[in-house]
N, C-alpha and C positions, 0 to 999 in steps of 0.2 A: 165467373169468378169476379171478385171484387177488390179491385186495386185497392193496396192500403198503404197510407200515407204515414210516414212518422211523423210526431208531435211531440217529441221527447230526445233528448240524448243523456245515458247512462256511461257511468265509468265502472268499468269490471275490472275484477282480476280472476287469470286463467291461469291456467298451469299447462304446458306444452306435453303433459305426459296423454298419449293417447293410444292405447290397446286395445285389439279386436275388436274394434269398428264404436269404439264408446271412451268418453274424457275418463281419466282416471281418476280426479277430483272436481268438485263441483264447480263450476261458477261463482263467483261472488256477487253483487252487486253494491260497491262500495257509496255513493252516490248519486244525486242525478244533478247536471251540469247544468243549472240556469243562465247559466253565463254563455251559452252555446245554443246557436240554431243548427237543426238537423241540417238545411242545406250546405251548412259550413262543414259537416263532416264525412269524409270521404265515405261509399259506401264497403262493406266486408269485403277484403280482398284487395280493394281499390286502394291506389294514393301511396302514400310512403309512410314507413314504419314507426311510431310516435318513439322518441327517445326515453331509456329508461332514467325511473326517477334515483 
């Protein structure tokens, strides 16, 4: 397997609805954060919960 590295960090929006093992709406991908290096962002799950806008 070949480790992969990010190079990128995206800002989403998600919808918390989630039924029978599948999102109930899509993903978004509203941006991508040039102002942000991947190390500065905690990984999924990790870290503390960004505050809403």
């Amino acid at each position: 397997m070949i480790p992969v590295a990010p190079e990128l960090v995206a800002e989403i929006a998600v919808d918390s609805a989630f039924e029978h093992g599948k999102w109930r709406h899509p993903i978004r991908l509203l941006r991508l954060r040039d102002d942000l290096d991947p190390a500065d962002v905690a990984l999924f799950g990790e870290g503390v919960r960004p505050a809403a806008n």
